[in-house]
MARBA-3410 file (N, C-alpha, C, O; in Angstrom, 1 decimal):
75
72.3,82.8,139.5,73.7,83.1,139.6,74.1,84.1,138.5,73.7,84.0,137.3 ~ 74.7,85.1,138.9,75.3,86.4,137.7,76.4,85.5,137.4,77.0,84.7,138.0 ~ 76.5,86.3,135.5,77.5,85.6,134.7,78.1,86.7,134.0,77.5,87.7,133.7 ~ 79.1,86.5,133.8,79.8,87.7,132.5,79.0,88.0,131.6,78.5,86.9,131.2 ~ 78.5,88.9,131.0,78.6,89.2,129.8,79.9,89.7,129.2,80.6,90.7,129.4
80.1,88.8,128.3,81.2,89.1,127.3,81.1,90.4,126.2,80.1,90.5,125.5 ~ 82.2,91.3,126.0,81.9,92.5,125.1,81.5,91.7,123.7,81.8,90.6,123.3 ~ 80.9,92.8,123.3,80.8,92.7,121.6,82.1,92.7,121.3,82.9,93.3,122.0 ~ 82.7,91.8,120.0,83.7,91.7,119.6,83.8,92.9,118.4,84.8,93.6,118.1 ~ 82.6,92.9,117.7,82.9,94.1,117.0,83.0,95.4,117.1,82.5,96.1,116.2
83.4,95.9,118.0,83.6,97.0,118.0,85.3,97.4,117.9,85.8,98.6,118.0 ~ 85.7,96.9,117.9,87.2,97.3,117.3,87.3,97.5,115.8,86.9,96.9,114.8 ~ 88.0,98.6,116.1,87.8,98.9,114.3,89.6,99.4,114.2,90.3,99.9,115.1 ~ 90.0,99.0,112.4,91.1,99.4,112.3,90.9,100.9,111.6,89.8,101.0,111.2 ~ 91.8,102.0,111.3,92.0,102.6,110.4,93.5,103.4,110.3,94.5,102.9,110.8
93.5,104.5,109.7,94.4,105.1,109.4,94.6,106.5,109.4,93.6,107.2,109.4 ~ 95.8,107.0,109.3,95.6,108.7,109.8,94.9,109.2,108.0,94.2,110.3,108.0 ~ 95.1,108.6,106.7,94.5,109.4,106.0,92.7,108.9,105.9,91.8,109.2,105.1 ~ 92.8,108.3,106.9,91.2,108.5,106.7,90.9,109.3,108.1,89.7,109.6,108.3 ~ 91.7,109.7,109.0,91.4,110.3,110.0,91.7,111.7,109.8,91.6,112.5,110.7
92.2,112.1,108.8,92.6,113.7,108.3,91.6,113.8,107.2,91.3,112.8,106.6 ~ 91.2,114.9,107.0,90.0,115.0,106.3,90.8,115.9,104.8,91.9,116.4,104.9 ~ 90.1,116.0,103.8,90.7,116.0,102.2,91.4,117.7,102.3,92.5,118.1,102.0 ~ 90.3,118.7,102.8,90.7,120.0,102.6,91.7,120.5,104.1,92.1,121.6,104.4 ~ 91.7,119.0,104.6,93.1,119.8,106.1,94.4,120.7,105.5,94.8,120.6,104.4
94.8,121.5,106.3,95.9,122.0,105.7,97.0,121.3,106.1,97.8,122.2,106.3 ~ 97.6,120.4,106.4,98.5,119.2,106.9,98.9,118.8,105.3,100.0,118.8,104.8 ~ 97.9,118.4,104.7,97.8,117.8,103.3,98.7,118.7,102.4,99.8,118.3,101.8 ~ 98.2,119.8,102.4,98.9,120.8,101.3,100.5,121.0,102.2,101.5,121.5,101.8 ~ 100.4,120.7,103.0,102.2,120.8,104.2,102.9,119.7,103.6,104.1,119.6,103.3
102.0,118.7,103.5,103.1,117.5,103.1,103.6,117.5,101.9,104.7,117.2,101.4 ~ 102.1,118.0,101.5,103.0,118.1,99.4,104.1,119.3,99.0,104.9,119.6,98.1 ~ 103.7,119.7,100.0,104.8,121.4,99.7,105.9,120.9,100.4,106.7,121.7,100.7 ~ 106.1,120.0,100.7,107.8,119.5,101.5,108.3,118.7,100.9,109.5,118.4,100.7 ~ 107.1,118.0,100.5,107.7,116.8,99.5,108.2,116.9,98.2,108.9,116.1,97.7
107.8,118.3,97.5,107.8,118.5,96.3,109.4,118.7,96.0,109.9,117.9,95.3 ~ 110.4,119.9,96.6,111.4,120.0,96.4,112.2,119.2,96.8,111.8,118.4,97.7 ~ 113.8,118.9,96.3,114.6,118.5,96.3,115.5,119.0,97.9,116.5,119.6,97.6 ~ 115.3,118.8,99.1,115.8,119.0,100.2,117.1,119.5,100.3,117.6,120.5,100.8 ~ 117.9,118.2,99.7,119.4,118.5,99.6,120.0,119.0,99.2,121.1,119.3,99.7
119.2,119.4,97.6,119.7,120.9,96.4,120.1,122.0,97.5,121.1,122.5,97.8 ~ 118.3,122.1,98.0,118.4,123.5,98.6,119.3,123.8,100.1,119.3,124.8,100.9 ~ 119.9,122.7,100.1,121.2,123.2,101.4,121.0,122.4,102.7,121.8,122.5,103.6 ~ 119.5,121.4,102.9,119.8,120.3,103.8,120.6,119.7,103.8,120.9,119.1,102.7 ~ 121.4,119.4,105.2,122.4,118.3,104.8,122.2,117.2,105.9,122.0,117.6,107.1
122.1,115.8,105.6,121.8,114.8,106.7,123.8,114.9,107.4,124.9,114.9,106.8 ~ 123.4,115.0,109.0,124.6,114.9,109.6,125.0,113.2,110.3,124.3,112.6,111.1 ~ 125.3,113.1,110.2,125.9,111.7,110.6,126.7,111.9,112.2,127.9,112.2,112.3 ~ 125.6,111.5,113.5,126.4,112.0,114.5,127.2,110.8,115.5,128.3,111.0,116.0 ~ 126.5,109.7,115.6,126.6,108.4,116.0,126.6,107.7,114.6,126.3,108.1,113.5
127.2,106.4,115.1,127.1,105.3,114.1,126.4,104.0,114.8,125.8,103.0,114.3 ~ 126.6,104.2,115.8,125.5,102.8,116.4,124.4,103.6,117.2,124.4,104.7,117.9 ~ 123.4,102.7,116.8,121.9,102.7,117.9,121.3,103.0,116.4,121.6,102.8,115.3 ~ 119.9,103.8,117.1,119.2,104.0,116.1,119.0,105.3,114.8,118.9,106.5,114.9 ~ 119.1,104.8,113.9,119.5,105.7,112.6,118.3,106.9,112.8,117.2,106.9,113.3
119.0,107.7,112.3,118.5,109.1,112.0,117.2,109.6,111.6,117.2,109.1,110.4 ~ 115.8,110.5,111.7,115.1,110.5,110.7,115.2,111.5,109.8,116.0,112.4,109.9 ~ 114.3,111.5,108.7,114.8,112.1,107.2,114.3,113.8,108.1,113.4,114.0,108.9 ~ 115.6,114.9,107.1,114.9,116.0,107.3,113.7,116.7,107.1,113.4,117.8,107.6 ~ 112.9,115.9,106.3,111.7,115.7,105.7,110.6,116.0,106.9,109.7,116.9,107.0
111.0,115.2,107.7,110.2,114.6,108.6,109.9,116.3,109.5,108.8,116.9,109.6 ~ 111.6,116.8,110.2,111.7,117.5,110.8,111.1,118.9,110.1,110.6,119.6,110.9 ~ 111.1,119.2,109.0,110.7,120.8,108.5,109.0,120.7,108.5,108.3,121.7,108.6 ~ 108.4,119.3,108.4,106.7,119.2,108.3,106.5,119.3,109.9,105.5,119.9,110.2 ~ 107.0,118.9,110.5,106.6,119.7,112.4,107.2,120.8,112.1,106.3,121.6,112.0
108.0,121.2,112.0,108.4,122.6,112.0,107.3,123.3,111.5,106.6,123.9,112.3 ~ 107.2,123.4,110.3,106.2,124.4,109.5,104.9,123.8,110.2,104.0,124.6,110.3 ~ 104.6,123.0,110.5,103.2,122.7,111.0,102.9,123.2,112.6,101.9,123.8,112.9 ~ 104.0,122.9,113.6,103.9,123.7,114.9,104.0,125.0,114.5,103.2,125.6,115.2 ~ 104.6,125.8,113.8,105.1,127.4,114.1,103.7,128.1,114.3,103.3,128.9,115.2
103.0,127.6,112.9,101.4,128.5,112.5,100.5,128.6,113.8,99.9,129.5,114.3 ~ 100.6,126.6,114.3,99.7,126.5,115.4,99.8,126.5,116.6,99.1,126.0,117.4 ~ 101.3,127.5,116.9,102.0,127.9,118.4,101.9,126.8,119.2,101.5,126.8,120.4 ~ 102.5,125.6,118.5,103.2,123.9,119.1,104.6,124.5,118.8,105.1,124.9,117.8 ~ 105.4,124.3,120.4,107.1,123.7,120.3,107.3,122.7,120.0,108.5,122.3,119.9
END
């Protein structure tokens, strides 16, 4: 009589995007160069457009796709 073989259970593995981005990526040097200045000084301003549902993300977020798609011709 055929029987299941059951999978190996180990092969699920967890990890994370900084072990999946490697040390000399240029993503890395993108995040620290966004992170470093003061956003708001230099004339970002968070807009406040709804007040219910879900909150807003930081400008932060938006200028590191920005500067990261333009170089690698991502909209």
């Amino acid at each position: 009589m055929n029987q299941i073989i059951p999978a190996d259970r180990s092969q699920i593995t967890f990890g994370s995007l900084e072990e999946a981005i490697s040390v000399d990526d240029p993503v890395r040097f993108l995040d620290a160069f966004v992170e470093k200045p003061d956003l708001f000084k230099l004339g970002f301003q968070m807009k406040i457009i709804q007040v219910e549902g879900r909150p807003s993300f930081h400008p932060t977020l938006f200028l590191k796709i920005y500067l990261y798609g333009y170089p690698n011709g991502i909209r």
